[in-house]
N, C-alpha and C positions, 0 to 999 in steps of 0.2 A: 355707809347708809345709817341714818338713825333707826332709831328703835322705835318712833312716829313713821317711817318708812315702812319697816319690816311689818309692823301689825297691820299697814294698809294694804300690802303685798299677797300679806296670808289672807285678809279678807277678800282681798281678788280674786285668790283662789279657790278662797272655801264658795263665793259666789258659782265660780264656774265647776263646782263639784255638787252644788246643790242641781244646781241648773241641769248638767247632764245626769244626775242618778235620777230627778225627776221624769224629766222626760223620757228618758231609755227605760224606766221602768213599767211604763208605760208603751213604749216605741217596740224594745226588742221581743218580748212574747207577742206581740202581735207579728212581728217578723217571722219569727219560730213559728209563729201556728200557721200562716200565709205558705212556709219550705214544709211543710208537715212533720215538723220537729215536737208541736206538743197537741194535744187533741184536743177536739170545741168544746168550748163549756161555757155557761154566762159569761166569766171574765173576759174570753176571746171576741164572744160576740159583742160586749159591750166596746173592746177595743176597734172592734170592725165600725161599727155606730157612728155617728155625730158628735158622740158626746164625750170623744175620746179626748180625754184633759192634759195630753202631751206636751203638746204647745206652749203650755201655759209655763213650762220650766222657767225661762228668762224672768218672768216676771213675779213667781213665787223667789226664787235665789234672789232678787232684785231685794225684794221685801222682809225678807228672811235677814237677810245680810244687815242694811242697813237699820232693822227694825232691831234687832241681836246685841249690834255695835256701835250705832252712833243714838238711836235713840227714838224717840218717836217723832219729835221735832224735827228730824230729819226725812224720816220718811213721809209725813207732810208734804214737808218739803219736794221729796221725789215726784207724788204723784202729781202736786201740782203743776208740775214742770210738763204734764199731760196735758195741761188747758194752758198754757201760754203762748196767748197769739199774738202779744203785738208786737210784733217786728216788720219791717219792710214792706209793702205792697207786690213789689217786685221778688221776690223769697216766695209768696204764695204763687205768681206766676210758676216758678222755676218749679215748685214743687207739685202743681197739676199737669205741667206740659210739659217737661223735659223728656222723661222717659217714656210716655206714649209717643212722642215725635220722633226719640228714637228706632221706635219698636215699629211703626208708618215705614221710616225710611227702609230701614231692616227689611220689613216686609215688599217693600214694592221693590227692591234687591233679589229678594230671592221669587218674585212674580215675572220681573222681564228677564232676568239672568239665567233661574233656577227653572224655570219652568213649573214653579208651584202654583197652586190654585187654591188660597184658602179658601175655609169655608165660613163664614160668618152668620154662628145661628140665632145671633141677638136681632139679626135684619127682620125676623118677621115679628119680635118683640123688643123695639128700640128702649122698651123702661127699665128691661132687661141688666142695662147698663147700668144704671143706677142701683137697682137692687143688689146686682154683685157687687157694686163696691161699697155698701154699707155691709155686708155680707163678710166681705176681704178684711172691712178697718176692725169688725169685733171677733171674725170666729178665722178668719184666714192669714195670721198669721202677724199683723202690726200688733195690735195691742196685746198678743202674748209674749211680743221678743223685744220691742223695742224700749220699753223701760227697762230690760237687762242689759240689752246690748251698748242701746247709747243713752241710757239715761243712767244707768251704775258703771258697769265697764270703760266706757272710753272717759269720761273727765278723768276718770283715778287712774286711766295710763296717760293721757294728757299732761297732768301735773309730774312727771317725771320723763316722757318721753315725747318727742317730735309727734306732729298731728300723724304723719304718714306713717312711721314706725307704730302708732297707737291702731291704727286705722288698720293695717296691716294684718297685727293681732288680732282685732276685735275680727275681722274678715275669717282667716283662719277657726277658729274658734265656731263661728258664727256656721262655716260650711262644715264641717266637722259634725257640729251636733244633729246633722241632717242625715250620717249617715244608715241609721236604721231602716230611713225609709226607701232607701235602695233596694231591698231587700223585700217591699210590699206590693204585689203586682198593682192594688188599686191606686196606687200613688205611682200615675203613670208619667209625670214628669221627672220623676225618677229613677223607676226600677228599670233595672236593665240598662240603666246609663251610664259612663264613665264618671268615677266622682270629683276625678281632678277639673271637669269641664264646671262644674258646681263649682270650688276651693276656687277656681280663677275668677268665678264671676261674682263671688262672694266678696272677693278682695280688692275686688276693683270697684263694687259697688258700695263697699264699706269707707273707698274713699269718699265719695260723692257723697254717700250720709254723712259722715266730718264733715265736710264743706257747707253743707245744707244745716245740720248742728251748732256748726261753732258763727255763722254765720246770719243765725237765727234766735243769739242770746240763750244756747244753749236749751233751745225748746225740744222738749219730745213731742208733742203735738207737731209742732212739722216734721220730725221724723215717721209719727203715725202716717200722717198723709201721704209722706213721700214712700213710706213703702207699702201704702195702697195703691199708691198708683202707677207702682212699679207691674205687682200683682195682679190689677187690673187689666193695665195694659196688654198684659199674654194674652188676656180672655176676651177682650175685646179685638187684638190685631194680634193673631194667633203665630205669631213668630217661629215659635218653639216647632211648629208641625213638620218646618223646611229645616233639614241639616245645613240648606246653604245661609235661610234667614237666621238660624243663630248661630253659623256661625258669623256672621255680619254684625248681629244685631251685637258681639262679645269684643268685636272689632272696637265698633264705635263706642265702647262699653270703656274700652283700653286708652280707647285715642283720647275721651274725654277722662277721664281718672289723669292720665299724661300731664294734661294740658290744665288741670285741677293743683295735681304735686308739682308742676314747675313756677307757673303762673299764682296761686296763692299759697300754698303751705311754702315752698321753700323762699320766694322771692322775701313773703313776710317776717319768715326766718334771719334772711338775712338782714334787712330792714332792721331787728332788733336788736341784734351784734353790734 
């Protein structure tokens, strides 16, 4: 491996050591005060807040990194890769209806199977909808991960490894940094949850963000979207409530990632052989 290799390697890594010492510094005293490990003070209650800047790890290491080492031109570079939209017409289809269609199916799975009864409380405020997902794209979780995840991290494993081996990582990684909020009762899609169910659905959705990535001229704008309307989708067709809807909803999660790595990562692979 060159030595233009290895200084790329270690900037991957120092990315994802910025990435989690931010957020965890942030993530785990709020854990600790949540188990009654440290006692309330301003800094606990600010962590309990809205205004908790945890989040935002991927996207400070994103900045950090390339602002550090490749330069300012580059990090330009990055963020504009935030606003680029034209690609496809049919790529914005896939990126507003794929995963809520999932999360439909999912759900009417576990309504005639399960015997579940969601509860939909946006029905008596349908704008409801719209507000959470401007809500989702700035404060819930796209724009603080996804210039880390896939606008730094995946190209720079990309350029040395297979999309589904890079995808893989980035997934891993990607559920990993989630784990403090296991451990916060108000972060009820979490706590008290197994975390391997998280690491598998991380990894399987991380292929599908490749695909949606590398197929969209390397835009993070459609990455933004698409994992709004991933996060959406829960709060609008409440999936997550039925242990039978998700575990359906992780099925189809599987089948398509599958049908993703066989059908275009590897077929194009070999195309290039």
């Amino acid at each position: 491996m060159s030595t233009t290799e290895d200084f790329s390697s270690k900037n991957l890594i120092l990315f994802y050591i910025i990435t989690y010492i931010f957020s965890w510094a942030f993530w785990v005293p709020q854990a600790m005060h949540s188990q009654g490990l440290i006692p309330t003070s301003p800094f606990t209650d600010f962590l309990a807040s809205p205004f908790n800047v945890a989040a935002f790890g991927p996207l400070v290491g994103a900045i950090i990194v390339t602002l550090a080492f490749e330069g300012k031109s580059s990090t330009v570079v990055l963020l504009k890769r935030g606003a680029k939209w034209n690609f496809s017409a049919k790529w914005w289809i896939v990126i507003f209806f794929l995963l809520p269609i999932i999360a439909i199916i999912a759900l009417s799975y576990a309504s005639f199977f399960g015997g579940y009864t969601p509860s939909f409380e946006w029905l008596s405020f349908p704008f409801a909808l719209v507000i959470a997902f401007v809500f989702i794209f700035f404060l819930g979780g796209p724009l603080q991960e996804e210039f880390g995840w896939r606008g730094y991290a995946l190209p720079r494993l990309q350029s040395k490894l297979d999309s589904i081996t890079s995808s893989i990582i980035v997934g891993l990684f990607w559920g990993l940094w989630h784990l403090p909020l296991f451990f916060i009762p108000s972060q009820v899609i979490y706590y008290n949850q197994p975390i391997w169910g998280l690491m598998i659905s991380t990894i399987l959705l991380s292929i599908l963000f490749t695909w949606v990535f590398n197929n969209t001229k390397g835009s993070v704008l459609a990455t933004l979207f698409f994992h709004t309307t991933f996060n959406w989708s829960h709060y609008a067709f409440p999936v997550l409530g039925s242990e039978v809807g998700a575990t359906m909803y992780l099925i189809l999660e599987f089948a398509l990632a599958l049908m993703i790595s066989v059908y275009y990562f590897y077929n194009r692979r070999k195309n290039q052989e």
